[in-house]
PDB file of N, CA, C and O in Angstrom:
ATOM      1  N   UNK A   1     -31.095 -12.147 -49.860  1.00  0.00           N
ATOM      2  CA  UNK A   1     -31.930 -12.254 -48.685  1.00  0.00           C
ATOM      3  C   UNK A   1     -31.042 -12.307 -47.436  1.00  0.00           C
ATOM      4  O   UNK A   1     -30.084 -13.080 -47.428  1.00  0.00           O
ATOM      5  N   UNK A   2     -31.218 -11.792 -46.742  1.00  0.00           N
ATOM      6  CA  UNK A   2     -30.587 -11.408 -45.256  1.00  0.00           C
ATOM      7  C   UNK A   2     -30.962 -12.379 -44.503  1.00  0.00           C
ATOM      8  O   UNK A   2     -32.139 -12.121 -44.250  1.00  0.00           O
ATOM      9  N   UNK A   3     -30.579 -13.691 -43.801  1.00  0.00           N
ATOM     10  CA  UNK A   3     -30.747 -14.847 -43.049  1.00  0.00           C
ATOM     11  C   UNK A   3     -30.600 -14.489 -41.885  1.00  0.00           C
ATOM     12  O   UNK A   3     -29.487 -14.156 -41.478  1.00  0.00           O
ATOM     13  N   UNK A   4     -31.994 -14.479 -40.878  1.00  0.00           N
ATOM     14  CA  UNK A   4     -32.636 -14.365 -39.712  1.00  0.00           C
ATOM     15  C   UNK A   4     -32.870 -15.160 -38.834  1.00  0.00           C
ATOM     16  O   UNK A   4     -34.040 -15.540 -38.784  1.00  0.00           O
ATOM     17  N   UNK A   5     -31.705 -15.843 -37.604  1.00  0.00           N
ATOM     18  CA  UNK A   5     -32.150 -16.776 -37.305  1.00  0.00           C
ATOM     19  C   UNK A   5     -33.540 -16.737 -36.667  1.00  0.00           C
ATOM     20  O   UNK A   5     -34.153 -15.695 -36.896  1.00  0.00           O
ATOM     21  N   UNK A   6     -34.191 -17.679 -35.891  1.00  0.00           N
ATOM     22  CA  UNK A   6     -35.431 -17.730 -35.835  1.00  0.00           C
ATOM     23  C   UNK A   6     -35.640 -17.271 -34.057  1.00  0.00           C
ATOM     24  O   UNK A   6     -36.670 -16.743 -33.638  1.00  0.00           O
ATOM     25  N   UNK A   7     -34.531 -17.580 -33.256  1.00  0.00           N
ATOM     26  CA  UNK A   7     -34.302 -17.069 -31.937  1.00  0.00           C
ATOM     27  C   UNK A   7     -33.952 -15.497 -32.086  1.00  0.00           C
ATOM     28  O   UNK A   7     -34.366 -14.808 -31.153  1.00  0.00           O
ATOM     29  N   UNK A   8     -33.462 -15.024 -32.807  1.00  0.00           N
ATOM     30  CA  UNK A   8     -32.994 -13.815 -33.166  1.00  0.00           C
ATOM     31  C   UNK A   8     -33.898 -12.881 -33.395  1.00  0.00           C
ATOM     32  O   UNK A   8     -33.831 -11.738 -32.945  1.00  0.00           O
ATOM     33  N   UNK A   9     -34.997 -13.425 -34.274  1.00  0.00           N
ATOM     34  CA  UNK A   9     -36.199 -12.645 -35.013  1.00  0.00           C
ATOM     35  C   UNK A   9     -37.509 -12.799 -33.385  1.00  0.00           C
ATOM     36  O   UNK A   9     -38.248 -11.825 -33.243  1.00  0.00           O
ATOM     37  N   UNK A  10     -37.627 -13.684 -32.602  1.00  0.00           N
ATOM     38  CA  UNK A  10     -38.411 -13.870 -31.543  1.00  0.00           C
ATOM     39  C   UNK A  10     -37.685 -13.012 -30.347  1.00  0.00           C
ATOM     40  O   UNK A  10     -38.412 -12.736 -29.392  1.00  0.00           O
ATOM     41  N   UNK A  11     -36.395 -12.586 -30.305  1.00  0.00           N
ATOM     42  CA  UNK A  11     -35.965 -12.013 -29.173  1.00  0.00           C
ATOM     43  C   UNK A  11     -35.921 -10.317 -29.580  1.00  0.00           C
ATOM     44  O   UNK A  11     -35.686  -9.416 -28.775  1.00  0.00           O
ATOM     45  N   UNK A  12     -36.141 -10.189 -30.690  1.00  0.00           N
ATOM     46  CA  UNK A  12     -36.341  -8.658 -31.679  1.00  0.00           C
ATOM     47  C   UNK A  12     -37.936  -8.186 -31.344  1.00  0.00           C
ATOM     48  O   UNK A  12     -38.311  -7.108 -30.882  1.00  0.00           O
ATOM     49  N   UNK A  13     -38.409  -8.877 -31.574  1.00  0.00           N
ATOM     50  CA  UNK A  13     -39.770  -8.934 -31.337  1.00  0.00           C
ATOM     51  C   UNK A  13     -40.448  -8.979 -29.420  1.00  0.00           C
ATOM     52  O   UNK A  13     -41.300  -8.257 -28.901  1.00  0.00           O
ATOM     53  N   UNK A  14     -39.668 -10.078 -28.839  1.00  0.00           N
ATOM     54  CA  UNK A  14     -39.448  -9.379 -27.279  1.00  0.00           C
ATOM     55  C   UNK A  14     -38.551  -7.679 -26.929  1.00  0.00           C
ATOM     56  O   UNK A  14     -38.862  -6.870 -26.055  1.00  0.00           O
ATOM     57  N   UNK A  15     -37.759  -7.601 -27.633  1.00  0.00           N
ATOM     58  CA  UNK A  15     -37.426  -6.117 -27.264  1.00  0.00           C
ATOM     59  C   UNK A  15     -38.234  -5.077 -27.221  1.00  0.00           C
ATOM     60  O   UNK A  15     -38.550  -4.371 -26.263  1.00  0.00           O
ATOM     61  N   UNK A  16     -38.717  -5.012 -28.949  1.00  0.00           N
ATOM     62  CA  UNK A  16     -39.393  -4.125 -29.774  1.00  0.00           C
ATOM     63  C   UNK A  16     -40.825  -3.962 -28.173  1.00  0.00           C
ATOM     64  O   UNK A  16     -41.135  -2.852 -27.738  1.00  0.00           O
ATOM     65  N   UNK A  17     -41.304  -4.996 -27.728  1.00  0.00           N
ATOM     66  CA  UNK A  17     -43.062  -5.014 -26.750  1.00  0.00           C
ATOM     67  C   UNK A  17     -41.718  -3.965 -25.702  1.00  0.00           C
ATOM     68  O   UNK A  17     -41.657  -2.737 -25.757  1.00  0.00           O
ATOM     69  N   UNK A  18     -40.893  -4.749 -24.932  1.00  0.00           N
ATOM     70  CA  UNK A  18     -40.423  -4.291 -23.630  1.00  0.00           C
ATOM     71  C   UNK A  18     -40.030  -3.055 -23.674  1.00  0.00           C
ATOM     72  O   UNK A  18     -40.120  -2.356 -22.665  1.00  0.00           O
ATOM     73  N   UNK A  19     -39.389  -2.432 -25.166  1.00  0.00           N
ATOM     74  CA  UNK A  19     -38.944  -0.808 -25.072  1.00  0.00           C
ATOM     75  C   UNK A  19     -40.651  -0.098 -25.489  1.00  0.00           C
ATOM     76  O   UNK A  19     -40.801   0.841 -24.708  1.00  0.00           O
ATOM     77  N   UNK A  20     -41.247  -0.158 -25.920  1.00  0.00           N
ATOM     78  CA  UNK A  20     -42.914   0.306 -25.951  1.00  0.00           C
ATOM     79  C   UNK A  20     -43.070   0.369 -24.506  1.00  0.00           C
ATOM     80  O   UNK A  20     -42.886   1.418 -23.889  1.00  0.00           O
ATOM     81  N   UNK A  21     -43.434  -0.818 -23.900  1.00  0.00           N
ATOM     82  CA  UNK A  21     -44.081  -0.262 -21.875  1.00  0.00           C
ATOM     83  C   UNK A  21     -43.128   0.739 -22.014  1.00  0.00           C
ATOM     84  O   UNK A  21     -43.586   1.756 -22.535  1.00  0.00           O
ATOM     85  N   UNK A  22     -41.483   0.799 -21.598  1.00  0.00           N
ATOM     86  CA  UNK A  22     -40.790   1.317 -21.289  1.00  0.00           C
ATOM     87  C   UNK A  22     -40.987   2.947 -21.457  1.00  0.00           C
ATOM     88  O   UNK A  22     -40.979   3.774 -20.545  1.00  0.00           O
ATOM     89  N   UNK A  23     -41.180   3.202 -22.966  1.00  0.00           N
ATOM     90  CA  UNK A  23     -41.946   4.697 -23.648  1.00  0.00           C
ATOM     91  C   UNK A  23     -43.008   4.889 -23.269  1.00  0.00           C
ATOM     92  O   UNK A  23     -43.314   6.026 -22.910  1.00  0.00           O
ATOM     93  N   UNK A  24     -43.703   4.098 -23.232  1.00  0.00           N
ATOM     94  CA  UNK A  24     -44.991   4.400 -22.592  1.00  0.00           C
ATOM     95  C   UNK A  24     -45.632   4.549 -21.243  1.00  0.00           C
ATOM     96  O   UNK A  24     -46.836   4.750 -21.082  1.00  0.00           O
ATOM     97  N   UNK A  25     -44.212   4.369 -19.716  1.00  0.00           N
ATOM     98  CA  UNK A  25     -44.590   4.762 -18.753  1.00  0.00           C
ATOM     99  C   UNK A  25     -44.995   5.601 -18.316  1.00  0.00           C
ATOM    100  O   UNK A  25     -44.247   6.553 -18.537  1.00  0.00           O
ATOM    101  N   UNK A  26     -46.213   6.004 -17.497  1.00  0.00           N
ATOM    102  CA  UNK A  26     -46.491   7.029 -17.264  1.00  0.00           C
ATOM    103  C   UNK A  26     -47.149   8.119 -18.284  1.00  0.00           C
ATOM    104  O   UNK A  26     -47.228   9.336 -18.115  1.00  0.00           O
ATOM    105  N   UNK A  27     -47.617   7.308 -19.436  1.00  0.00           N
ATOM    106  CA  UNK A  27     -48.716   7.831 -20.334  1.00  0.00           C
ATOM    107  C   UNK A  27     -49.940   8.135 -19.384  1.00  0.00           C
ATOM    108  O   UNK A  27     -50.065   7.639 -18.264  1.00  0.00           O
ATOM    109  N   UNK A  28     -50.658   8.845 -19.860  1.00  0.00           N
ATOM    110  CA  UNK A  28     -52.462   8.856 -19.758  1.00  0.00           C
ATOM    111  C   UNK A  28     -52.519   8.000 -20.886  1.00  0.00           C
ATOM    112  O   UNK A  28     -51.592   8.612 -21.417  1.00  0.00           O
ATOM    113  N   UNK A  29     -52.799   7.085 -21.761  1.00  0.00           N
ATOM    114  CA  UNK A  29     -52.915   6.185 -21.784  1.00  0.00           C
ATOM    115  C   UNK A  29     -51.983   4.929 -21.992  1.00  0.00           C
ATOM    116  O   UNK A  29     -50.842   5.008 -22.448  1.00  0.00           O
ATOM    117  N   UNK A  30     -52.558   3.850 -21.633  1.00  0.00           N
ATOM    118  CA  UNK A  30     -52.194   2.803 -21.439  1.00  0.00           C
ATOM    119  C   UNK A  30     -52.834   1.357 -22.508  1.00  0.00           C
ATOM    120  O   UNK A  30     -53.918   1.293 -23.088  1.00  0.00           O
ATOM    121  N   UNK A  31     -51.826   0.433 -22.476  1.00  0.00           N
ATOM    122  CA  UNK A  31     -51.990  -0.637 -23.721  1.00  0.00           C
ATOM    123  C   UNK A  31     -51.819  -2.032 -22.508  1.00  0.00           C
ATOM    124  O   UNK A  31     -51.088  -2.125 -21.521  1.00  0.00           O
ATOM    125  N   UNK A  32     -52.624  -2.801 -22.973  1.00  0.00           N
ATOM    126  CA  UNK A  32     -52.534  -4.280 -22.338  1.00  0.00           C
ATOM    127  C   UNK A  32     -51.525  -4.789 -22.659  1.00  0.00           C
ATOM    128  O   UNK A  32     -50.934  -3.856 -23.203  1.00  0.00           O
ATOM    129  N   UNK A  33     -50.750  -5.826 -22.719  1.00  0.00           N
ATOM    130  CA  UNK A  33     -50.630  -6.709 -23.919  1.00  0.00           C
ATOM    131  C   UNK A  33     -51.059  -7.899 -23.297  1.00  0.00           C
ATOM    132  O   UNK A  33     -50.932  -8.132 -22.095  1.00  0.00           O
ATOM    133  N   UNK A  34     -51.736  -8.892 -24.403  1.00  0.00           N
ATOM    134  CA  UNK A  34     -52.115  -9.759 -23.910  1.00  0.00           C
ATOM    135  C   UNK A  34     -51.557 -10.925 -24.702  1.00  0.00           C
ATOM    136  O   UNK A  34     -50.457 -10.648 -25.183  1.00  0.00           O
ATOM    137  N   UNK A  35     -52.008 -12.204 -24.994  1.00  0.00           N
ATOM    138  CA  UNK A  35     -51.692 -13.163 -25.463  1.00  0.00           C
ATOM    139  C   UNK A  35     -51.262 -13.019 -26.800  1.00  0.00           C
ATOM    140  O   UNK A  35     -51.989 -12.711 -27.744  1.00  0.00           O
ATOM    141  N   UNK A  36     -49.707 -13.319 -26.856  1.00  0.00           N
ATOM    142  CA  UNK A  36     -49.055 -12.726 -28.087  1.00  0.00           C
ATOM    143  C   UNK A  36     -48.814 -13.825 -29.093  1.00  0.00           C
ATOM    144  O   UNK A  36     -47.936 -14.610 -28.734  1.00  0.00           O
ATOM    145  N   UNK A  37     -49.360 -14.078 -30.240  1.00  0.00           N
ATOM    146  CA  UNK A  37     -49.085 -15.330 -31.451  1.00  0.00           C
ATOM    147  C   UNK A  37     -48.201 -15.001 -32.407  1.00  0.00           C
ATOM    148  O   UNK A  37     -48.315 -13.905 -32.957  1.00  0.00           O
ATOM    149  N   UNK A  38     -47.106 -15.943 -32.792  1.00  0.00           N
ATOM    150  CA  UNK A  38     -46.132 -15.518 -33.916  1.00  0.00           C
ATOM    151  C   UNK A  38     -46.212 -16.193 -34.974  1.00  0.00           C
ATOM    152  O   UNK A  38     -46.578 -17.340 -34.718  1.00  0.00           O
ATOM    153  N   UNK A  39     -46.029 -15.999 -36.117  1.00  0.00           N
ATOM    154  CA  UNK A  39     -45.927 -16.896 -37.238  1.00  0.00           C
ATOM    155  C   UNK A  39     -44.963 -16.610 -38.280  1.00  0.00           C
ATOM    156  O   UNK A  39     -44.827 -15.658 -39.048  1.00  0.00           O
ATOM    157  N   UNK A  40     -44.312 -17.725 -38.094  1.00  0.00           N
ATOM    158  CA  UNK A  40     -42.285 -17.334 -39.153  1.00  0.00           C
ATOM    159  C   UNK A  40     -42.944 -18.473 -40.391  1.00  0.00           C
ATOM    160  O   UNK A  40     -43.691 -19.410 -40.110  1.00  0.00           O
ATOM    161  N   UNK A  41     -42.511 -18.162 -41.648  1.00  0.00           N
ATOM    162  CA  UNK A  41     -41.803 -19.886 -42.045  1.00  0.00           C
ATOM    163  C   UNK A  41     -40.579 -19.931 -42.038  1.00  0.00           C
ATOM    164  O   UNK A  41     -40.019 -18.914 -42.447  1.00  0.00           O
ATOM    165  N   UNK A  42     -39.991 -20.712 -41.732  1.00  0.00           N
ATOM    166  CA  UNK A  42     -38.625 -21.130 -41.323  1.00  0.00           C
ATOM    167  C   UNK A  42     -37.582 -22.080 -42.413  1.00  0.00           C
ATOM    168  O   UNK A  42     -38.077 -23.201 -42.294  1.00  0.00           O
ATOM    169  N   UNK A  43     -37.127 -22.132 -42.798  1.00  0.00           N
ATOM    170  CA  UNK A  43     -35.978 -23.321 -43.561  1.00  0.00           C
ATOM    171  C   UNK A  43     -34.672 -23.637 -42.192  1.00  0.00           C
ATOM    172  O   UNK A  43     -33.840 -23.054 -41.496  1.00  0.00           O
ATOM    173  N   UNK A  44     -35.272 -25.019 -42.480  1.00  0.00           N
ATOM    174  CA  UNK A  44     -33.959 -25.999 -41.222  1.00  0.00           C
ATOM    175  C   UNK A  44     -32.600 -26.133 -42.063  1.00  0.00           C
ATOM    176  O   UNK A  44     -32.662 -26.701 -43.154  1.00  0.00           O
ATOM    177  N   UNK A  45     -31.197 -25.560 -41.533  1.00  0.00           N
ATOM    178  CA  UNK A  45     -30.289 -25.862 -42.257  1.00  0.00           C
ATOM    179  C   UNK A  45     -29.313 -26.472 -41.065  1.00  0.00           C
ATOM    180  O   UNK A  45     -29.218 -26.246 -39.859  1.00  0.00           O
ATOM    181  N   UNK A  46     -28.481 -27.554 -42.195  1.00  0.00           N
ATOM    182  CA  UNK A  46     -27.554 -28.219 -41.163  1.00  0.00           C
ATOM    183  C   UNK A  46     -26.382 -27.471 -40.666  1.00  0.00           C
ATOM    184  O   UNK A  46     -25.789 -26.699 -41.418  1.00  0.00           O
ATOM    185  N   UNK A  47     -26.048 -27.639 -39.553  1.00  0.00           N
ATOM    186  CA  UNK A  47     -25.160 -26.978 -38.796  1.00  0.00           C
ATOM    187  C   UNK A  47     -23.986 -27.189 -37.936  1.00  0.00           C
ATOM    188  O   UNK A  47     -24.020 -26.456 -36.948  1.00  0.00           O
ATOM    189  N   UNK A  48     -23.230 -27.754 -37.980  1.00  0.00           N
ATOM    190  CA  UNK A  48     -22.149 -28.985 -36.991  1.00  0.00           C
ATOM    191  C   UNK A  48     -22.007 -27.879 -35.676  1.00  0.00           C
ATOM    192  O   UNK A  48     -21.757 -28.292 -34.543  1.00  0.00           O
ATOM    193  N   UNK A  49     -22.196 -26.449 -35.975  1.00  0.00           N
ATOM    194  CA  UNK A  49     -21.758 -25.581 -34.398  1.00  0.00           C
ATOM    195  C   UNK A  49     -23.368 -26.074 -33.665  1.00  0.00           C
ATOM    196  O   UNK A  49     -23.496 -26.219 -32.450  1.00  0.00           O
ATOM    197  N   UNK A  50     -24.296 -26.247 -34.477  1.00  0.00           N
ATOM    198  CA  UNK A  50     -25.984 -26.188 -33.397  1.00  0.00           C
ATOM    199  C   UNK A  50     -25.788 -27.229 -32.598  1.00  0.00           C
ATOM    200  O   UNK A  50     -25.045 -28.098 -33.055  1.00  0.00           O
ATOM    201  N   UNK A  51     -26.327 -27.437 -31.312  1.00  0.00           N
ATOM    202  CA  UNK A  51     -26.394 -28.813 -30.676  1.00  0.00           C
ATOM    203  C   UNK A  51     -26.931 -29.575 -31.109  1.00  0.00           C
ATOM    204  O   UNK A  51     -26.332 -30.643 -31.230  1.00  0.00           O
ATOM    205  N   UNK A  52     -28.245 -29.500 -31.558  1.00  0.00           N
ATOM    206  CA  UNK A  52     -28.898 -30.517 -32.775  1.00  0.00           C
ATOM    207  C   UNK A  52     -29.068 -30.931 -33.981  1.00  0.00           C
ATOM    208  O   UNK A  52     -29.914 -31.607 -34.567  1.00  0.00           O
ATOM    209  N   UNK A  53     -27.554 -30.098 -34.402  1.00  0.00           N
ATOM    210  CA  UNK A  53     -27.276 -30.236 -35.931  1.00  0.00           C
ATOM    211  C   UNK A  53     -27.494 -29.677 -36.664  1.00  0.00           C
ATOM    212  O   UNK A  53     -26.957 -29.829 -37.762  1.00  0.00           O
ATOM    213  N   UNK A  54     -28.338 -28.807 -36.438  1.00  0.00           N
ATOM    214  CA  UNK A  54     -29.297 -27.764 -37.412  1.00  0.00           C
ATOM    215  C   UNK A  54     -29.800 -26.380 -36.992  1.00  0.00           C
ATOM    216  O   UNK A  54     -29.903 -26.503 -35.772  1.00  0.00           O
ATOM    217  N   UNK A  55     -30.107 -25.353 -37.251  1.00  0.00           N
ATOM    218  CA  UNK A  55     -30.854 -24.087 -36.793  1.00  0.00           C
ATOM    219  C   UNK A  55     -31.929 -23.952 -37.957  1.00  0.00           C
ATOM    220  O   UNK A  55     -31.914 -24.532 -39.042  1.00  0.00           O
ATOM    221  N   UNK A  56     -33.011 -22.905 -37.396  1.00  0.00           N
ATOM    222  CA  UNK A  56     -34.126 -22.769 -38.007  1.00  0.00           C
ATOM    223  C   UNK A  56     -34.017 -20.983 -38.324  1.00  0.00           C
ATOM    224  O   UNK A  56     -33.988 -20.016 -37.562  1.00  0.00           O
ATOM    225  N   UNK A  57     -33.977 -21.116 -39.779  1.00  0.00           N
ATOM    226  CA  UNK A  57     -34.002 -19.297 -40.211  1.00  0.00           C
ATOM    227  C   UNK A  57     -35.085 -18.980 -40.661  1.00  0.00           C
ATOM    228  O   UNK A  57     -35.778 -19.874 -41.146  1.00  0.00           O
ATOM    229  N   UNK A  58     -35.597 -17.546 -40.643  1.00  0.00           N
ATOM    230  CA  UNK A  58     -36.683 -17.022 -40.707  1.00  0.00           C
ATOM    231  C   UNK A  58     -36.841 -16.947 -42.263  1.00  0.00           C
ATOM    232  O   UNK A  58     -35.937 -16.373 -42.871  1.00  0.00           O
ATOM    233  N   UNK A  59     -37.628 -17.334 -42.798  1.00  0.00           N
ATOM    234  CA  UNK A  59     -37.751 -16.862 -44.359  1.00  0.00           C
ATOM    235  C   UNK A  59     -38.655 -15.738 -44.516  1.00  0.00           C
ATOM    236  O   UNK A  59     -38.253 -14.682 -45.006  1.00  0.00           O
ATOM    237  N   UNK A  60     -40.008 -15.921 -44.082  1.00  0.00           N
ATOM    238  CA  UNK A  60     -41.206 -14.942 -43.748  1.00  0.00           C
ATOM    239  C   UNK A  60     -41.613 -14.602 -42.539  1.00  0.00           C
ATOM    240  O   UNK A  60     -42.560 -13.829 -42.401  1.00  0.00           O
TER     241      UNK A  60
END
């Protein structure tokens, strides 16, 4: 399994929307986006480099 941190997988997912407008300027048509919901499960592992000891990786 390929370990995803969980900032990593949320800033992939901000790209992926911002290069879409980007392709899609200046279409005849056009897409909203509106209120966007995410859902990871995550496993907390300890970490002495994290500031809080730990990071959160994406499992699903």
């Amino acid at each position: 399994m390929v370990e995803i941190e969980l900032a990593d997988a949320v800033e992939a997912v901000r790209d992926e929307l911002l290069a879409a407008a980007v392709r899609g300027a200046g279409s005849e048509i056009a897409f909203t986006v509106g209120p966007i919901e995410l859902e990871f499960a995550v496993e907390l592992k300890v970490d002495a480099k994290a500031k809080g000891g730990f990071k959160a990786w994406v499992v699903t």
